[in-house]
Every structure is written in C-alpha cells, then in structure tokens.
C-alpha positions as YAML, in Angstrom:
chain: A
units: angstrom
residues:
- id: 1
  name: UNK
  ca: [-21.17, 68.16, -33.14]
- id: 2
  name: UNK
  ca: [-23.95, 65.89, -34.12]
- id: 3
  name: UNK
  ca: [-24.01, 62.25, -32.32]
- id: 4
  name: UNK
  ca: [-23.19, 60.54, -36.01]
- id: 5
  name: UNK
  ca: [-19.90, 62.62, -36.15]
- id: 6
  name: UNK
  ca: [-18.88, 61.74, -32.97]
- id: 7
  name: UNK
  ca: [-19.65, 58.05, -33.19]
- id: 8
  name: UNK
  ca: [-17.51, 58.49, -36.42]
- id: 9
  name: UNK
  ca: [-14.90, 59.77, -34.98]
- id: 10
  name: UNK
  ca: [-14.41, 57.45, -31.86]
- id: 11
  name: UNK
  ca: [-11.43, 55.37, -34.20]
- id: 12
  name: UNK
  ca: [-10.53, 58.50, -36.02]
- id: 13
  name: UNK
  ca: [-9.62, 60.23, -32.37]
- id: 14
  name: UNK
  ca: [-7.90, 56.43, -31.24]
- id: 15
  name: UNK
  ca: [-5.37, 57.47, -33.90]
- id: 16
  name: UNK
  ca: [-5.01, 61.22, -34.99]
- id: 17
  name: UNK
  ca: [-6.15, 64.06, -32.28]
- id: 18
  name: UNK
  ca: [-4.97, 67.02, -29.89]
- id: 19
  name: UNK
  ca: [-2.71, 65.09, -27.59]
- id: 20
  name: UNK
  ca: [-1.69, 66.60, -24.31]
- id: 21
  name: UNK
  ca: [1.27, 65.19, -22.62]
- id: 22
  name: UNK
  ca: [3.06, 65.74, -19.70]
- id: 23
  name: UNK
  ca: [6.45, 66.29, -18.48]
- id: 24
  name: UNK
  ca: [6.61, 63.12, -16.19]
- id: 25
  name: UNK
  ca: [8.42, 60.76, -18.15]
- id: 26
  name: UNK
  ca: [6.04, 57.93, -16.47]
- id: 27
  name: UNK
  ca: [3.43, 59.58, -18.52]
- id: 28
  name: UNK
  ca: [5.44, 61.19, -21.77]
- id: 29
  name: UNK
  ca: [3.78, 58.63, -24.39]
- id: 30
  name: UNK
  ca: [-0.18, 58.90, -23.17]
- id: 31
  name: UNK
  ca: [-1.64, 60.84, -25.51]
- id: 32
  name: UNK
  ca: [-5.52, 62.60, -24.34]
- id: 33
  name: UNK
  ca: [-8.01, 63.48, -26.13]
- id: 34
  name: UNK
  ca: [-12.20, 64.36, -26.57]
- id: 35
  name: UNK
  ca: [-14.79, 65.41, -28.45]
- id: 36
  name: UNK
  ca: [-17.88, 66.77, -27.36]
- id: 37
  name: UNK
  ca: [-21.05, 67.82, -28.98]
- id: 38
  name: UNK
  ca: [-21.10, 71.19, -29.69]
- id: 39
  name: UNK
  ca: [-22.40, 73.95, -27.44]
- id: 40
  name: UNK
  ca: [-22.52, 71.27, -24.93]
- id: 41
  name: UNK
  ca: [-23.75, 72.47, -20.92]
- id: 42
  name: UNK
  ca: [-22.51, 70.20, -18.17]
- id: 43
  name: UNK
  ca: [-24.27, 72.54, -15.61]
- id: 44
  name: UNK
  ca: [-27.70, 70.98, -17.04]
- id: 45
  name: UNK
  ca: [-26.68, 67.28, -16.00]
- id: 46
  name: UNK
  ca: [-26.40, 66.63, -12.15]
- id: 47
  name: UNK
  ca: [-26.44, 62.50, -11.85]
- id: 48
  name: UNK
  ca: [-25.25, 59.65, -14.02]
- id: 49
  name: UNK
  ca: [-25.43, 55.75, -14.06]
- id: 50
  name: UNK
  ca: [-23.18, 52.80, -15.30]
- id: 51
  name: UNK
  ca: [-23.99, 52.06, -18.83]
- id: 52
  name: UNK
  ca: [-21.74, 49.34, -19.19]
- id: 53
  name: UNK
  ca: [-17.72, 48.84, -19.63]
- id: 54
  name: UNK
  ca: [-15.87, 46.63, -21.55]
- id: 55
  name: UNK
  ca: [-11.91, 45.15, -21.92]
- id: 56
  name: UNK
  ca: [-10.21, 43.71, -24.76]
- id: 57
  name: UNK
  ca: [-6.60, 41.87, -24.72]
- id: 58
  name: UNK
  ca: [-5.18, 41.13, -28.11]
- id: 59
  name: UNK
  ca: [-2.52, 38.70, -27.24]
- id: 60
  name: UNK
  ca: [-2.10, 35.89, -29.69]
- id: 61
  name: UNK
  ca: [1.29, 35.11, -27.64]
- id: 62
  name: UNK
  ca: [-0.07, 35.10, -24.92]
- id: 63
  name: UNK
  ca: [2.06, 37.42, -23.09]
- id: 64
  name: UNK
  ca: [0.13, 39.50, -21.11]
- id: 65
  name: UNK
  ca: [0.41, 38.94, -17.20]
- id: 66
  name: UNK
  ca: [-2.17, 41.77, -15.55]
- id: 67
  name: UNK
  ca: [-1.06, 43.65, -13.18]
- id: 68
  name: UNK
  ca: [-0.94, 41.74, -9.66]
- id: 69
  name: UNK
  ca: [-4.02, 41.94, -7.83]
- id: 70
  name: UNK
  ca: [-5.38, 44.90, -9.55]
- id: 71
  name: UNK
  ca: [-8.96, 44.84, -10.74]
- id: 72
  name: UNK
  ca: [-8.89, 46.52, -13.61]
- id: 73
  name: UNK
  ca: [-12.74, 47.31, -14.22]
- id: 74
  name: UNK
  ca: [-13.44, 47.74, -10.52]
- id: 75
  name: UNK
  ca: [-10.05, 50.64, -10.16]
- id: 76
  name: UNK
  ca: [-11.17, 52.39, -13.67]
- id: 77
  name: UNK
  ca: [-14.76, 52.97, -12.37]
- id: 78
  name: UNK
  ca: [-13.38, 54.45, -9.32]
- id: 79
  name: UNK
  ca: [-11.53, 56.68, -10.87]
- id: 80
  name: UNK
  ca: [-13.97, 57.80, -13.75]
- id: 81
  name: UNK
  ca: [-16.47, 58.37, -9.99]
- id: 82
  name: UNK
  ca: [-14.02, 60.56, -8.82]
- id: 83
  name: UNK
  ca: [-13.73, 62.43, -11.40]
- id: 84
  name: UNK
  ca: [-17.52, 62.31, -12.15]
- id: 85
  name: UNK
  ca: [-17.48, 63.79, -7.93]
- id: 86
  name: UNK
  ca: [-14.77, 66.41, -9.16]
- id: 87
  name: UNK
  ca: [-17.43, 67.86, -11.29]
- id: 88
  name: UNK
  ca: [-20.29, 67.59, -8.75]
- id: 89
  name: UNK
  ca: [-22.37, 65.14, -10.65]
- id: 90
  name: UNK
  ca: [-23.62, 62.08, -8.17]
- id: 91
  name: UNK
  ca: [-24.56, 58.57, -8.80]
- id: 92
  name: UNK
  ca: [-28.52, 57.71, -9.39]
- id: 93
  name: UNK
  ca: [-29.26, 54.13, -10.48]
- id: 94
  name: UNK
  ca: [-33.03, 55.13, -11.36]
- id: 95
  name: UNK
  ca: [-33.19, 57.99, -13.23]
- id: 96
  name: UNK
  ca: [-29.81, 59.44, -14.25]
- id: 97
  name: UNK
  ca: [-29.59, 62.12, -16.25]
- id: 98
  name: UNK
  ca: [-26.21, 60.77, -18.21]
- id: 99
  name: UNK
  ca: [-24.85, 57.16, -18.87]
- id: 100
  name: UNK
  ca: [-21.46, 56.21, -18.33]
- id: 101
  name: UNK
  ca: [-19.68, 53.48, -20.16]
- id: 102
  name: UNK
  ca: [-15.80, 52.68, -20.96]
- id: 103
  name: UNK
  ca: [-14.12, 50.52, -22.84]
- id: 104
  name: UNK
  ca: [-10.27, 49.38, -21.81]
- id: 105
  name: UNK
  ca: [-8.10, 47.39, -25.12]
- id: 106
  name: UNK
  ca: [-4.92, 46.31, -25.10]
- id: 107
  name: UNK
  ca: [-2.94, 44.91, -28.34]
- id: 108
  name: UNK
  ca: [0.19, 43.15, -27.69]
- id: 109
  name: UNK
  ca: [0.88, 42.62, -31.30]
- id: 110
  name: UNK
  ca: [1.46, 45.47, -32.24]
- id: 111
  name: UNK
  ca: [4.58, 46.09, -34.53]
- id: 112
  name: UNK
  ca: [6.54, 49.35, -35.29]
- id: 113
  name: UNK
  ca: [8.81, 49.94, -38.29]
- id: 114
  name: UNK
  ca: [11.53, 52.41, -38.30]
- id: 115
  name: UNK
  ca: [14.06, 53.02, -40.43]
- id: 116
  name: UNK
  ca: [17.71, 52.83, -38.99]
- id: 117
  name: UNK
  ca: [19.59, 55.68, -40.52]
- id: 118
  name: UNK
  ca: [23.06, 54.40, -40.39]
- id: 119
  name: UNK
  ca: [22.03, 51.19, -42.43]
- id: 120
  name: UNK
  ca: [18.92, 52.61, -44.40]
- id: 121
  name: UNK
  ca: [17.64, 49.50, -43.52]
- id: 122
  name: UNK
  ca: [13.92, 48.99, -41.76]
- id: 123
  name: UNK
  ca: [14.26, 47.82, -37.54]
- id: 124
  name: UNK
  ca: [10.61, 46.17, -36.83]
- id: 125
  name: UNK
  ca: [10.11, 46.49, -32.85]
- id: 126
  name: UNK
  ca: [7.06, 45.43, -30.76]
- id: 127
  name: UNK
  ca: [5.59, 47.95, -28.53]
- id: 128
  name: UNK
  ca: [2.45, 47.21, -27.26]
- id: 129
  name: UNK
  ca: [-0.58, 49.69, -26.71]
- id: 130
  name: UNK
  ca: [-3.55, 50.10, -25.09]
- id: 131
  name: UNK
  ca: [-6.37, 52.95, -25.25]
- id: 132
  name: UNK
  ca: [-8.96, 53.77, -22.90]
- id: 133
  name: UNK
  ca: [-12.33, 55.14, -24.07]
- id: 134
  name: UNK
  ca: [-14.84, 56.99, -21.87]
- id: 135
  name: UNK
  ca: [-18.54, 58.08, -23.00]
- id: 136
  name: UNK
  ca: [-20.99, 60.03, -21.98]
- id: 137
  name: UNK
  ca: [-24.42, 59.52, -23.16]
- id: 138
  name: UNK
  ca: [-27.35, 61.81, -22.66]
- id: 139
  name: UNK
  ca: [-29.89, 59.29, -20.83]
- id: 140
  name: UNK
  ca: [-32.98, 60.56, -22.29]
- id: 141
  name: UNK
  ca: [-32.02, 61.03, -25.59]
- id: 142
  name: UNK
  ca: [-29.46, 58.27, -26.45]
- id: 143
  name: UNK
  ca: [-27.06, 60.79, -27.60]
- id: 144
  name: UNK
  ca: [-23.17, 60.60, -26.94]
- id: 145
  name: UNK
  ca: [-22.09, 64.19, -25.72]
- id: 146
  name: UNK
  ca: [-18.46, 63.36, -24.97]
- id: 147
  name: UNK
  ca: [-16.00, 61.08, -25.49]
- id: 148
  name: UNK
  ca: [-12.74, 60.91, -23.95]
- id: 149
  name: UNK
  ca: [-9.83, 58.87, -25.21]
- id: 150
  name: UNK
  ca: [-6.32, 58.16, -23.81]
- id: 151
  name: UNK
  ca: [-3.65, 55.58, -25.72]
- id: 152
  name: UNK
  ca: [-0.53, 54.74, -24.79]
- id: 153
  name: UNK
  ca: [2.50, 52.02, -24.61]
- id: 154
  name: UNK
  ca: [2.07, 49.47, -22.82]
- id: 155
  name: UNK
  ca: [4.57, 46.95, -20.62]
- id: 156
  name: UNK
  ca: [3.60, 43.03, -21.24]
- id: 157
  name: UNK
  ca: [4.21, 41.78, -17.37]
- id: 158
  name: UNK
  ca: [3.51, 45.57, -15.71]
- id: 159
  name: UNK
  ca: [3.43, 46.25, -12.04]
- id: 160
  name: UNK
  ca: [0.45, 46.95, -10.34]
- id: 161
  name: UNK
  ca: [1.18, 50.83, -8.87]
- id: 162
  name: UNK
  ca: [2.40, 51.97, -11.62]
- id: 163
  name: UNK
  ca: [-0.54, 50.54, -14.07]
- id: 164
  name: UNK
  ca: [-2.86, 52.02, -11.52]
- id: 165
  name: UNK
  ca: [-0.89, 55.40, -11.48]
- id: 166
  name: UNK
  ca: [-0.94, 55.50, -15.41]
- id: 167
  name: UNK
  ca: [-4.53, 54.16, -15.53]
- id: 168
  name: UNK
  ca: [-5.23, 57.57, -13.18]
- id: 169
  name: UNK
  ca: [-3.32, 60.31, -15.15]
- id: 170
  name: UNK
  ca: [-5.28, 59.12, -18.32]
- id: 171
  name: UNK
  ca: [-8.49, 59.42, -16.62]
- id: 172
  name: UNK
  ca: [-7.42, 62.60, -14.81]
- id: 173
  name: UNK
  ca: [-6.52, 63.92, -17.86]
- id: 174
  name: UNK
  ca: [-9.72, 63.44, -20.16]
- id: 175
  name: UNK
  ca: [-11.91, 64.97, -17.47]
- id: 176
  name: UNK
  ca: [-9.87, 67.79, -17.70]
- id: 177
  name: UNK
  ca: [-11.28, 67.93, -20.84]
- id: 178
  name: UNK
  ca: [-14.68, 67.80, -20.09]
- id: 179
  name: UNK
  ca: [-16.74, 71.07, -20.79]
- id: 180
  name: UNK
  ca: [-18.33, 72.74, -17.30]
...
C-alpha cells in the first residue's frame, strides 16, 4: 500500500477495520487493527527512534480524573519498547532505521443512541472512548509502513492497574500484527 493510502486511511481504520477481540471480558470492547504497506520486510529494519507522541482529552465536562499516578506517555513508550524488543529491533538515537511515534485521544463526550425495543423509543447513553495510534515510519524515506490502531470504551475516573493492563493488551495486540 502506497504511504498516501495509508495516511488516508488512519481515520477510516479509527472507525471501520478487522477487529480482533478477546475472550477476557476486561478486554471484550478493544477493537485492533493495522495496515501496512504492502510487501512490507521487517527483517530489513534492525533499530528505531522516538519520533514524537501525542495525547488528546476531549472533556468539555471536565470529567476525566487520570488514572492515579500513572504516566501515561512514559508507560505507553515502555510498552511499544517491549514490543519493539519482542521483535529484536533496538533503540539508536542517531541513525535509526525506523521512527516511532503514537498518538493517545480520549473523548468523553461521546454519545450513543439506541433504540429501546419495548418503547420504540431512542435511549441516548454516554460511553466514552479512546483510541491509540502507533506508526512506523521508514527513517530515510519519510514513509509510514505500519500503523497500528486500538479503540475502545473508556471509564471517566479509571483505576490505575487496570488502565495500565488495558493500555498493554492494546499494544500487545497491534504488534501482533506487525509483519516479520
């Protein structure tokens, strides 16, 4: 897939991809996903950088309470590294061969409509989400070559282990999808 298509499809895959689940009922409503481009070779990239990360709270309420002590950016990037060790590439500040960046959004305002069938009537219900996106850019040429995304509910005052634990399946779960 060319970089353009994937670029395009970074809010397309947000909102309609291949979700994988799991049984866990901690973890039934995370839905994973990623594109890559095509014919893409892992085995030709051994180290990678920090690009950059970024997180977004939409919270007009203001609701949200994060999760006790937990720093957010500093726990995702330990957790994209491990997965980043997982696959044997290693960290190289000066000359990386890929770029790793991440951006973390939550949206407390978000409102669902359903219809209640035993009054035909519509029941509006706020359920917060939040997505994670993870890229991986090709440092020499600029080029994205995989993206992983991971959305799911989210609780306004949640506790730290079990953001953290959440946070770790998602991550876990778009490497898996990460050609070798």
């Amino acid at each position: 897939m060319k970089t353009k298509n994937i670029k395009k499809s970074i809010i397309l895959m947000a909102v309609v991809a291949l979700f994988t689940t799991s049984c866990n009922p901690e973890f039934k409503d995370i839905k994973v996903s990623a594109e890559n481009e095509e014919g893409l070779d892992m085995s030709k990239y051994e180290t990678y950088a920090w690009l950059g990360s970024a997180q977004i709270i939409h919270d007009e309420l203001g609701q949200w309470d994060p999760p006790g002590e937990m720093d957010a950016d500093l726990e995702i990037r330990s957790m994209i590294t491990k997965q980043m060790n997982k696959h044997k590439l290693k960290i190289n500040e000066t000359n990386p061969d890929l770029l790793i960046g991440y951006a973390a959004g939550i949206d407390l305002n978000v409102v669902e409509a359903n219809e209640n069938v035993k009054t035909g009537s519509i029941d509006l219900k706020q359920t917060p989400k939040g997505a994670l996106i993870i890229i991986l850019m090709d440092a020499q040429s600029g080029n994205i070559i995989w993206l992983g995304v991971a959305d799911a509910d989210v609780r306004v005052k949640p506790k730290a282990d079990r953001a953290k634990r959440r946070l770790q399946y998602a991550v876990k779960e778009m490497f898996k999808l990460l050609p070798k």
